[in-house]
TITIKOL-417839 format. One record per residue: residue in one letter; z, y, x of N, C-alpha, C in turn; residue number from 1. Coordinates in nm, 2 decimals. Layout:
N
@resn=A	n.c3=Z	n.c2=Y	n.c1=X	ca.c3=Z	ca.c2=Y	ca.c1=X	c.c3=Z	c.c2=Y	c.c1=X	resi=NUM
...
END
This chain:
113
@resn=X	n.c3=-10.40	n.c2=-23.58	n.c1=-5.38	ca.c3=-10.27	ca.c2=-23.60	ca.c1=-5.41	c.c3=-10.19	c.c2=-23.47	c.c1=-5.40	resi=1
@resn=X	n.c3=-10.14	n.c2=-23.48	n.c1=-5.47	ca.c3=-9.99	ca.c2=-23.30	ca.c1=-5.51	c.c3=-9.91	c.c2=-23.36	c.c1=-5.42	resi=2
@resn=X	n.c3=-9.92	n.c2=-23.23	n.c1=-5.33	ca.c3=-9.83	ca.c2=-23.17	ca.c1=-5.18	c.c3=-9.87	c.c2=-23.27	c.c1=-5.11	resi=3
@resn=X	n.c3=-9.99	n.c2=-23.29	n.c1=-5.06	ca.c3=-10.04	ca.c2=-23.38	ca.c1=-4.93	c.c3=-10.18	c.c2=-23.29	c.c1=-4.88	resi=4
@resn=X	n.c3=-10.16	n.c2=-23.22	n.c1=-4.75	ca.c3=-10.22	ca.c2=-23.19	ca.c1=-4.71	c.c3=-10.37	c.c2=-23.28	c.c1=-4.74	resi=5
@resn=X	n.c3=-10.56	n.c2=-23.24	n.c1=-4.72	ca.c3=-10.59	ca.c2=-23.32	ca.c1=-4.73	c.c3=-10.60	c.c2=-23.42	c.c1=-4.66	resi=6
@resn=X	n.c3=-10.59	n.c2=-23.38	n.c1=-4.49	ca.c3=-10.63	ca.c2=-23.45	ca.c1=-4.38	c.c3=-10.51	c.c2=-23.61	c.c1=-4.43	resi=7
@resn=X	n.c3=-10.38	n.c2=-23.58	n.c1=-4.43	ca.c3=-10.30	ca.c2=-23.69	ca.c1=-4.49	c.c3=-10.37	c.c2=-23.76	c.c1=-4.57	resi=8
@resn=X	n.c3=-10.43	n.c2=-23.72	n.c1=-4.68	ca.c3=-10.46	ca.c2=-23.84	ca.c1=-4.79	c.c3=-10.57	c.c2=-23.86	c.c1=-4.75	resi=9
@resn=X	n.c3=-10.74	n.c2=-23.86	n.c1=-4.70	ca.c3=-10.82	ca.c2=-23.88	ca.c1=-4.59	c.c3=-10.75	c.c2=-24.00	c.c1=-4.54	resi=10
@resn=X	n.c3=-10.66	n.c2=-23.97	n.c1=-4.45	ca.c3=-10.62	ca.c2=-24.07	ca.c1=-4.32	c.c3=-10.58	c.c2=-24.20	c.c1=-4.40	resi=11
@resn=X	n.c3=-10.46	n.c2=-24.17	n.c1=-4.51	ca.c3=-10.45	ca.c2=-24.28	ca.c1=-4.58	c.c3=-10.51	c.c2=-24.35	c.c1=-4.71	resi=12
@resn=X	n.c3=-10.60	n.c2=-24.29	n.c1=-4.70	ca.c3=-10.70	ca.c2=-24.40	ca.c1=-4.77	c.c3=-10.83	c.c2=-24.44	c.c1=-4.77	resi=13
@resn=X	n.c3=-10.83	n.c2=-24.47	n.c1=-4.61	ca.c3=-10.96	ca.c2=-24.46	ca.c1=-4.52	c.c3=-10.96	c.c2=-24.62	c.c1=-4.50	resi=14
@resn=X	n.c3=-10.83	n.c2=-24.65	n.c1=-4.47	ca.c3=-10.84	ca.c2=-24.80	ca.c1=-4.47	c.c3=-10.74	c.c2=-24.91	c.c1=-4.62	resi=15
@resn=X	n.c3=-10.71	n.c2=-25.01	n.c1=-4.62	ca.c3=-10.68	ca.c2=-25.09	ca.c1=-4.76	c.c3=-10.53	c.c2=-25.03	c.c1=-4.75	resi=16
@resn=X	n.c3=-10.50	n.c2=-25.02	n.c1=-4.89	ca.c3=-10.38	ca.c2=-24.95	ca.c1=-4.91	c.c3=-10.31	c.c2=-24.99	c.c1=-5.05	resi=17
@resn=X	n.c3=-10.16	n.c2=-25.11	n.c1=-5.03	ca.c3=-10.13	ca.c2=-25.15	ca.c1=-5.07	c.c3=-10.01	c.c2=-25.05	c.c1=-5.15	resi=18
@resn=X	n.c3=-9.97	n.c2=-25.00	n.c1=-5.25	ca.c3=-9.90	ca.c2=-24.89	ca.c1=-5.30	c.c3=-9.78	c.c2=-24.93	c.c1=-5.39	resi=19
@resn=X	n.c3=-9.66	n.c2=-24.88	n.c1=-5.39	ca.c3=-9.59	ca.c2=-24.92	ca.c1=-5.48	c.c3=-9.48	c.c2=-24.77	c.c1=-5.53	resi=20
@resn=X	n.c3=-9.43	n.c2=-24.80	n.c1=-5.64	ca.c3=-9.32	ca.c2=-24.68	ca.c1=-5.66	c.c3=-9.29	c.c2=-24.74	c.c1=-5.80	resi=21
@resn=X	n.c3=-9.24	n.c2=-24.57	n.c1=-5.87	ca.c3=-9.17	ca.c2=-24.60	ca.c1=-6.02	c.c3=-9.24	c.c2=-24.50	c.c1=-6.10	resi=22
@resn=X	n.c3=-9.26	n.c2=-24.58	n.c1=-6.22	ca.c3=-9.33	ca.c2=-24.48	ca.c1=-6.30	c.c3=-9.23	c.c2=-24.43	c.c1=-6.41	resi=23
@resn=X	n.c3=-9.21	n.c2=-24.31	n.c1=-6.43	ca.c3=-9.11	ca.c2=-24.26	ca.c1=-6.54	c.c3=-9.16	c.c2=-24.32	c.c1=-6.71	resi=24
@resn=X	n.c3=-9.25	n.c2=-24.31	n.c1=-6.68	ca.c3=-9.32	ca.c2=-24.39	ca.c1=-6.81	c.c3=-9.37	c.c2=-24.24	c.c1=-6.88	resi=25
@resn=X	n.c3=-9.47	n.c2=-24.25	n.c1=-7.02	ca.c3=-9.53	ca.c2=-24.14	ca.c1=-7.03	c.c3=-9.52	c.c2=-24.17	c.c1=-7.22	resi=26
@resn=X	n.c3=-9.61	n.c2=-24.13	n.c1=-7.30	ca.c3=-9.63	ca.c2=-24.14	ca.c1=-7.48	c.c3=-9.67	c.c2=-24.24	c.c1=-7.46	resi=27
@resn=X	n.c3=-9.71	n.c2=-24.34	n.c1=-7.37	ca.c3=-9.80	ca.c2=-24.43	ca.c1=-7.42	c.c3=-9.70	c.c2=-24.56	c.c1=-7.30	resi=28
@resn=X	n.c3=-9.68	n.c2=-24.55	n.c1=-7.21	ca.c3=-9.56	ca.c2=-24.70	ca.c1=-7.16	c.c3=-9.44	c.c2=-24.62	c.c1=-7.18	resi=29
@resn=X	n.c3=-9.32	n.c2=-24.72	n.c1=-7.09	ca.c3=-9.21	ca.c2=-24.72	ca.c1=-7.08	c.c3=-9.18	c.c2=-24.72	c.c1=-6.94	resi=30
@resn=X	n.c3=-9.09	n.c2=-24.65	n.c1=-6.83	ca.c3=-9.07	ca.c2=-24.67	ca.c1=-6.76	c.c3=-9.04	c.c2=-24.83	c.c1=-6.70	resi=31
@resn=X	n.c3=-9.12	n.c2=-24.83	n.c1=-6.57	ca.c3=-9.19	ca.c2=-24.93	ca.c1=-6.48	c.c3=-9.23	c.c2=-24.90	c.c1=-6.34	resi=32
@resn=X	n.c3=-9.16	n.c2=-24.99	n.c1=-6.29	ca.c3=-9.25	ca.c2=-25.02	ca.c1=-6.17	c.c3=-9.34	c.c2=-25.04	c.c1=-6.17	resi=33
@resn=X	n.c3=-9.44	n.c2=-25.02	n.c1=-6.02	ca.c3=-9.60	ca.c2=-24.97	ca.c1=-6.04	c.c3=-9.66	c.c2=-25.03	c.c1=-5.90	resi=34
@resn=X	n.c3=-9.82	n.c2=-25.10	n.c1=-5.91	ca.c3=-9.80	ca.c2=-25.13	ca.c1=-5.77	c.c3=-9.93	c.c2=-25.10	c.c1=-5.80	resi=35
@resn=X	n.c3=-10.05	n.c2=-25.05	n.c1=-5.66	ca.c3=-10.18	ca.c2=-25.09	ca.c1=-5.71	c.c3=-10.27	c.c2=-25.12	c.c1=-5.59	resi=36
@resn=X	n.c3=-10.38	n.c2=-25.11	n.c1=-5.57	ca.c3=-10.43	ca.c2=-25.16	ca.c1=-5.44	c.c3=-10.55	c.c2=-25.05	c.c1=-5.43	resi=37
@resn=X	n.c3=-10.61	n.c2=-24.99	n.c1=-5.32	ca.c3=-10.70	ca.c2=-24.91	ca.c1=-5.32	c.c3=-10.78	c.c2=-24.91	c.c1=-5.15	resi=38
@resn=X	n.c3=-10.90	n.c2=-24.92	n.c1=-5.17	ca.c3=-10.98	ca.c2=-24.96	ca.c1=-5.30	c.c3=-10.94	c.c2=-25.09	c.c1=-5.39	resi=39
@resn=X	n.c3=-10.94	n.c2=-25.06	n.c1=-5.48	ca.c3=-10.91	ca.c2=-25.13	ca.c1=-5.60	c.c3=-11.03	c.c2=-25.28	c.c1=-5.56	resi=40
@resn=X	n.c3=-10.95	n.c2=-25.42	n.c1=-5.51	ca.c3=-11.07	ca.c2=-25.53	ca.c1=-5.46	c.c3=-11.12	c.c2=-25.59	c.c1=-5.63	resi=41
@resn=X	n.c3=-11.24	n.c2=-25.59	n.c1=-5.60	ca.c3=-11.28	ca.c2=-25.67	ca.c1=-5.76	c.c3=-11.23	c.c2=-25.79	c.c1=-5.79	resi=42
@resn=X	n.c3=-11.18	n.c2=-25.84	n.c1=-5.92	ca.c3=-11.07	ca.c2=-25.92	ca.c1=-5.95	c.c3=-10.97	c.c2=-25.92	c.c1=-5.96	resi=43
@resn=X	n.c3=-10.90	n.c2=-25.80	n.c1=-5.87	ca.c3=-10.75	ca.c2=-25.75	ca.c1=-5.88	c.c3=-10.64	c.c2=-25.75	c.c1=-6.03	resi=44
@resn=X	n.c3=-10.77	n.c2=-25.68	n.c1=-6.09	ca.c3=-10.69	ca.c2=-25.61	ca.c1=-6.22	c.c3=-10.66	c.c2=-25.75	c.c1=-6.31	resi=45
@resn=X	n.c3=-10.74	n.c2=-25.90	n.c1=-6.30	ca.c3=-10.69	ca.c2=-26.03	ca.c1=-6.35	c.c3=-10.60	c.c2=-26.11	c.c1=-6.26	resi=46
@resn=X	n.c3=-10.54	n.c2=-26.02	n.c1=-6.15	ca.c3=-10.46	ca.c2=-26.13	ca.c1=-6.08	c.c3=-10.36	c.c2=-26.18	c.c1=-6.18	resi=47
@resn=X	n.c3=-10.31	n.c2=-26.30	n.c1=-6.10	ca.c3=-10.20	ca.c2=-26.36	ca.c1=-6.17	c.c3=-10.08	c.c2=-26.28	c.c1=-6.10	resi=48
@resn=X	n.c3=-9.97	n.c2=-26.22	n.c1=-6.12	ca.c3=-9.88	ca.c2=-26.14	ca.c1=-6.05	c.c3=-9.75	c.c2=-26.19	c.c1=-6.11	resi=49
@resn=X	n.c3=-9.65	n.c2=-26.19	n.c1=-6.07	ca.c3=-9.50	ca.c2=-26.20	ca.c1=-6.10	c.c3=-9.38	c.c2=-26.15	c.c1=-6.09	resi=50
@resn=X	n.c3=-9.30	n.c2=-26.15	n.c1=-6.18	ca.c3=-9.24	ca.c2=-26.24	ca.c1=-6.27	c.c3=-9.39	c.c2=-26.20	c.c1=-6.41	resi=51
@resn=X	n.c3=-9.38	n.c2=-26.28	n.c1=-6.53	ca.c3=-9.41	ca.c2=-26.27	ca.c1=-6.62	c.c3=-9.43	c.c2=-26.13	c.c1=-6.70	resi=52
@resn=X	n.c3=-9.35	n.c2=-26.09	n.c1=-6.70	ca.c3=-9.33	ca.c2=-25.98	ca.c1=-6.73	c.c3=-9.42	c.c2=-25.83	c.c1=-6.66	resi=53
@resn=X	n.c3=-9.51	n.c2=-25.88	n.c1=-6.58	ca.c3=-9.57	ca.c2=-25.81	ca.c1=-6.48	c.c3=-9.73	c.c2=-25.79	c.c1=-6.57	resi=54
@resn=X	n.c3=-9.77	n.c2=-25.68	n.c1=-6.64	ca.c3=-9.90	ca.c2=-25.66	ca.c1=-6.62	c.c3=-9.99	c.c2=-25.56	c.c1=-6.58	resi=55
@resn=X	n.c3=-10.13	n.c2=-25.58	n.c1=-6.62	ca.c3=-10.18	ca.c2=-25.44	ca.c1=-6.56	c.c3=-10.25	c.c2=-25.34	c.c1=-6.66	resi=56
@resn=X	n.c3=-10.21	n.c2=-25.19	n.c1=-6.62	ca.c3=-10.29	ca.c2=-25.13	ca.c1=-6.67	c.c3=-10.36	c.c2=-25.09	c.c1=-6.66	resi=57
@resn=X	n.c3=-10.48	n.c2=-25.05	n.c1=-6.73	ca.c3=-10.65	ca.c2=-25.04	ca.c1=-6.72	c.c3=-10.63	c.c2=-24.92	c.c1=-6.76	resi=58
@resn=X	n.c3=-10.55	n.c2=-24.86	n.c1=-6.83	ca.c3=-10.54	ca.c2=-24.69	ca.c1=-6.84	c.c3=-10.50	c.c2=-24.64	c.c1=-6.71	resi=59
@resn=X	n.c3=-10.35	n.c2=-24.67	n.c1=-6.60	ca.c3=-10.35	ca.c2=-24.61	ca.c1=-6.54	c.c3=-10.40	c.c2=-24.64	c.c1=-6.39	resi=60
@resn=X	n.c3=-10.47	n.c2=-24.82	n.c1=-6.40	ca.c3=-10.52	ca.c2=-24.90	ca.c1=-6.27	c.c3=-10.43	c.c2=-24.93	c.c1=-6.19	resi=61
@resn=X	n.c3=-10.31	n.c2=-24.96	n.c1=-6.26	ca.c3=-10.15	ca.c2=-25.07	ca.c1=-6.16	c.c3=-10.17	c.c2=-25.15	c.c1=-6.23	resi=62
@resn=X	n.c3=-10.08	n.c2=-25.20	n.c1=-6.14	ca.c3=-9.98	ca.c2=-25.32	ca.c1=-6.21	c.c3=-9.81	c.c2=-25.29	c.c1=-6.25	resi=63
@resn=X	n.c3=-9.82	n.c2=-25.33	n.c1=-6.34	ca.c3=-9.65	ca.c2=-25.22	ca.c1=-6.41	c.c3=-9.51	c.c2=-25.36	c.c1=-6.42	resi=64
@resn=X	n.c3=-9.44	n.c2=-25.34	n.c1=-6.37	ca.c3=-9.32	ca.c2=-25.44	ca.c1=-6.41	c.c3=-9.21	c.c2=-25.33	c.c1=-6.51	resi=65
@resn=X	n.c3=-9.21	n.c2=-25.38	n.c1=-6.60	ca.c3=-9.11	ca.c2=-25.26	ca.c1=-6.67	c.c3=-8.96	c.c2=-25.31	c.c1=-6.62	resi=66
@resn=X	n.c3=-8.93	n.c2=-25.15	n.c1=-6.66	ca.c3=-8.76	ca.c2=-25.09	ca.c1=-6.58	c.c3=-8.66	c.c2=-25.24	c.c1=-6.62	resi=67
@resn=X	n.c3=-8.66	n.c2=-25.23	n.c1=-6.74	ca.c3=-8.55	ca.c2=-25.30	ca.c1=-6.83	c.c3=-8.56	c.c2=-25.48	c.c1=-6.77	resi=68
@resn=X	n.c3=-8.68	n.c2=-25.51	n.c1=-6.73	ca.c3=-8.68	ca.c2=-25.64	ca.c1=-6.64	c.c3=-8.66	c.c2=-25.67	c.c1=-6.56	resi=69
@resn=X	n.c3=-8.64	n.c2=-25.53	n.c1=-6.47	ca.c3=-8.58	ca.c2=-25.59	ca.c1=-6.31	c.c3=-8.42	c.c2=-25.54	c.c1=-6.38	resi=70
@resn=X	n.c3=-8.39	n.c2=-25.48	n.c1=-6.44	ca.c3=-8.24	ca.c2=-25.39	ca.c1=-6.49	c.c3=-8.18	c.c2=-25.45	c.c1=-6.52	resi=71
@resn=X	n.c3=-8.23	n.c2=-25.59	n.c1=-6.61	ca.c3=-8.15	ca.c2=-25.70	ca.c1=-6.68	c.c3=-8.16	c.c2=-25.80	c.c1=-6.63	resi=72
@resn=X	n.c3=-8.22	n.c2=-25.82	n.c1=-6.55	ca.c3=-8.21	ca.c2=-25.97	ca.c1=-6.44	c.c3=-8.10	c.c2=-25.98	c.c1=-6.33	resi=73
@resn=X	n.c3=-8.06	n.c2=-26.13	n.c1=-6.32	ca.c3=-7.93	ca.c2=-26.14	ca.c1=-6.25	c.c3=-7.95	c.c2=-26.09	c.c1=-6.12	resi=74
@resn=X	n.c3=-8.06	n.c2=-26.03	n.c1=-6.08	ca.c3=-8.10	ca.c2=-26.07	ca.c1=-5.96	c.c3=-8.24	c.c2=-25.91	c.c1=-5.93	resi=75
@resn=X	n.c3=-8.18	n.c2=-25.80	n.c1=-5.94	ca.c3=-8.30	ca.c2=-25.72	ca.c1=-5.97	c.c3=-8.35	c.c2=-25.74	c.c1=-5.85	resi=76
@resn=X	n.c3=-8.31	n.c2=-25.70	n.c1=-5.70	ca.c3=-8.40	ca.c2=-25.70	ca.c1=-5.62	c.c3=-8.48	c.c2=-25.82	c.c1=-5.60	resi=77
@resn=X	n.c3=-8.43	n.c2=-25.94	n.c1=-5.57	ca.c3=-8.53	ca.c2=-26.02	ca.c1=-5.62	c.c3=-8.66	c.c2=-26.01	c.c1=-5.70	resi=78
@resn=X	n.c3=-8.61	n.c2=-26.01	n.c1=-5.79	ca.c3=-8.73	ca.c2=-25.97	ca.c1=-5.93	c.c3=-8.84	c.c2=-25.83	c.c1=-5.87	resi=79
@resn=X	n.c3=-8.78	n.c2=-25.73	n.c1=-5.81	ca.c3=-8.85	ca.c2=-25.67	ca.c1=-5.79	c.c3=-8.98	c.c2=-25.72	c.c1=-5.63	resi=80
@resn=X	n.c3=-8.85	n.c2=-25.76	n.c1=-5.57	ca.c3=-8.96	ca.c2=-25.82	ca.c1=-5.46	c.c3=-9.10	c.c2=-25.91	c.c1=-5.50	resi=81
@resn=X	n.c3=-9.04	n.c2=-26.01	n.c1=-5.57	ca.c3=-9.13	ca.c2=-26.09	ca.c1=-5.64	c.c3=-9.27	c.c2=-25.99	c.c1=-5.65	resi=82
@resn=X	n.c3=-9.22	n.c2=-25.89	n.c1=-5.76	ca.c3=-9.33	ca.c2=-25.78	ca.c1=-5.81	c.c3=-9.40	c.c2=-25.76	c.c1=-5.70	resi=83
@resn=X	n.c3=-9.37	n.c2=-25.67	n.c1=-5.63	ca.c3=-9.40	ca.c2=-25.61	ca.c1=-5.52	c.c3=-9.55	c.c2=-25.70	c.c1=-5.43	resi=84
@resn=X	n.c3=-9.42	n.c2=-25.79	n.c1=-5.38	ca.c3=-9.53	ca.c2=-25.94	ca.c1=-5.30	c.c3=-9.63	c.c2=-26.01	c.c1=-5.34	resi=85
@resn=X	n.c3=-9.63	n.c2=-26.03	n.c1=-5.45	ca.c3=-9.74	ca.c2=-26.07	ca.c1=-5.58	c.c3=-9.87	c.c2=-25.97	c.c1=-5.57	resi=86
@resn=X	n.c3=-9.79	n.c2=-25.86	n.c1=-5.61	ca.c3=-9.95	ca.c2=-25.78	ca.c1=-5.60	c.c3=-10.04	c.c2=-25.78	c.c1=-5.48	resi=87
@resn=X	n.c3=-9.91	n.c2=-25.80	n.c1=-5.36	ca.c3=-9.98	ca.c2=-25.79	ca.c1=-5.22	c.c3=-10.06	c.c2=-25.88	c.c1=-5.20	resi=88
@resn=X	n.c3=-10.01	n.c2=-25.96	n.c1=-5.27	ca.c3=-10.02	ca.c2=-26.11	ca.c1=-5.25	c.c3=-10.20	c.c2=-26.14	c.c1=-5.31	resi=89
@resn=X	n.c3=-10.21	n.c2=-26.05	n.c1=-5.40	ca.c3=-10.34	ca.c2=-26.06	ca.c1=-5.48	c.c3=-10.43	c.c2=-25.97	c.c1=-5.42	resi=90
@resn=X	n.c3=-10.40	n.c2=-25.86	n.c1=-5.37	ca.c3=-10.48	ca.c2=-25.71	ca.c1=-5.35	c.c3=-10.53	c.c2=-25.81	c.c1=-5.18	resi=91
@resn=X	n.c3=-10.50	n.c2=-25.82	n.c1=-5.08	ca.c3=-10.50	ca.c2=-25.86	ca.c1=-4.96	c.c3=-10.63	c.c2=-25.96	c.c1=-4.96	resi=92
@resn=X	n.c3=-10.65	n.c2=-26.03	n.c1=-5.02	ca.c3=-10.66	ca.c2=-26.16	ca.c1=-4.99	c.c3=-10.85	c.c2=-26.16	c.c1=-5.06	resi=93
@resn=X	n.c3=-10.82	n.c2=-26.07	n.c1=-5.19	ca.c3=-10.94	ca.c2=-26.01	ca.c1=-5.27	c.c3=-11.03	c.c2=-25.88	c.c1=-5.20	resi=94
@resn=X	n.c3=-10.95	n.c2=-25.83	n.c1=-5.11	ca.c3=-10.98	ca.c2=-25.69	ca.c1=-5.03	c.c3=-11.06	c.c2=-25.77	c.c1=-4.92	resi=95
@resn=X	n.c3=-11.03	n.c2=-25.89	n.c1=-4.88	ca.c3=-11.05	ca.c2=-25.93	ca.c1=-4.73	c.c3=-10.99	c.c2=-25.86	c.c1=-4.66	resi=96
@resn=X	n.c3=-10.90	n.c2=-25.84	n.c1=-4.62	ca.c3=-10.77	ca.c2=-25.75	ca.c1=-4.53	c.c3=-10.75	c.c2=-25.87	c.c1=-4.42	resi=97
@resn=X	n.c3=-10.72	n.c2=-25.79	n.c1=-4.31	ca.c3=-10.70	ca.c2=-25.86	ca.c1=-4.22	c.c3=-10.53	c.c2=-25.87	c.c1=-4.23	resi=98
@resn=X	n.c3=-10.51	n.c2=-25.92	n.c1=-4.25	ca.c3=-10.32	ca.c2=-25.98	ca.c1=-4.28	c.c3=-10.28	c.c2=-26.02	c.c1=-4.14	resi=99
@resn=X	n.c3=-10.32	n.c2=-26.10	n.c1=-4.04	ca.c3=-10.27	ca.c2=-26.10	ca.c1=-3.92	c.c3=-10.25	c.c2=-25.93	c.c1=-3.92	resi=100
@resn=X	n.c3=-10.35	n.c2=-25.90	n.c1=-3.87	ca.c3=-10.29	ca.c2=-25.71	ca.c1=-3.84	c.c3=-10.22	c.c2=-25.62	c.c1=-3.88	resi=101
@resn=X	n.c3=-10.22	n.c2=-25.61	n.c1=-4.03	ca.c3=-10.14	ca.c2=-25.54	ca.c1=-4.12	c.c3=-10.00	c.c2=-25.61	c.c1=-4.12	resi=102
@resn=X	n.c3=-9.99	n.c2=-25.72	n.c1=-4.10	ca.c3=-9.83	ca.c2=-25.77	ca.c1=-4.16	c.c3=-9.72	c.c2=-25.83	c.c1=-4.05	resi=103
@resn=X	n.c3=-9.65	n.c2=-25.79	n.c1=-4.00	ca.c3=-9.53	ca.c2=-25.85	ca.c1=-3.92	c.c3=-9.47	c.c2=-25.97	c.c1=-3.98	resi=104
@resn=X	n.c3=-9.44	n.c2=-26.09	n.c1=-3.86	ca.c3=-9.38	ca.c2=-26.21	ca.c1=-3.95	c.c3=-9.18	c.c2=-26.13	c.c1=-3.97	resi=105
@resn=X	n.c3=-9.21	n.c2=-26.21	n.c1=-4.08	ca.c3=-9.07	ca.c2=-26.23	ca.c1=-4.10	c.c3=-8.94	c.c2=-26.21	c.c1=-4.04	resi=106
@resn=X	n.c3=-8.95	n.c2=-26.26	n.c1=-3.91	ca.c3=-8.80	ca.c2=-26.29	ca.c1=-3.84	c.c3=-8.80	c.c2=-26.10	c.c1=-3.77	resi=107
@resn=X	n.c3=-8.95	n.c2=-26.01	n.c1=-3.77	ca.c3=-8.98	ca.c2=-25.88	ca.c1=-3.71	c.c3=-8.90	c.c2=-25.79	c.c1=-3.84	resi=108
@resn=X	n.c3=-8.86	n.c2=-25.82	n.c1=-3.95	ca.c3=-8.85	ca.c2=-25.69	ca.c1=-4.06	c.c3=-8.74	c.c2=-25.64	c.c1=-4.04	resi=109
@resn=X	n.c3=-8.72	n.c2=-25.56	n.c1=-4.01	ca.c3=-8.56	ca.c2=-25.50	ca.c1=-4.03	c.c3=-8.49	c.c2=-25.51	c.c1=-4.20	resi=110
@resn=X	n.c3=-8.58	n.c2=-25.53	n.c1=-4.29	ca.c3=-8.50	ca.c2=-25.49	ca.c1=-4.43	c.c3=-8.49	c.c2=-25.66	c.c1=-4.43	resi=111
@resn=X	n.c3=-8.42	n.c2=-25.73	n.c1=-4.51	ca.c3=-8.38	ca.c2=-25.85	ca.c1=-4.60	c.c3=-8.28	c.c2=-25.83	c.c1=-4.75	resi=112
@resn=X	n.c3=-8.31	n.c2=-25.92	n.c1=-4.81	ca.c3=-8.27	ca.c2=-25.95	ca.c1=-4.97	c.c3=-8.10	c.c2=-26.04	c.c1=-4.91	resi=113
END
């Protein structure tokens, strides 16, 4: 990875690693949000993910929600959490991840919608 020492990227991706950001989009998509799972669990790439508008790509190995769907919805952060949780929701469970360990309940998060 550009500007990560290697010991950093080693460390983080030695265990499951659930990923998210924004993709500027390139000649071939449109600017999108991006989520992906690594190692990539077999069956991932057919999860069911959401909102609708949520698919995956096999060129770049996400899952893409385009810009203009969370942009135009009454409700972007929602829509984008949706995105986000969905993929976790698929990557986790396909990985065999231990989810007790990795995930804090609810009432522990400092962020809310």
């Amino acid at each position: 990875m550009l500007g990560l020492p290697d010991a950093v990227t080693r460390e983080a991706y030695s265990h499951e690693v659930s990923s998210c950001g924004f993709w500027t989009g390139d000649r071939e998509s449109d600017a999108a949000f991006c989520s992906y799972a690594y190692p990539e669990p077999a069956g991932f790439a057919a999860a069911d993910v959401r909102p609708g508008d949520a698919f995956y790509s096999a060129r770049l190995g996400w899952f893409l929600l385009p810009y203009d769907t969370v942009r135009q919805s009454d409700n972007p952060d929602a829509v984008l959490l949706e995105f986000l949780q969905s993929t976790y929701d698929a990557a986790a469970p396909l990985g065999l991840w231990d989810r007790e360990a990795l995930e804090r309940r609810s009432a522990e998060r400092s962020w809310k919608l």
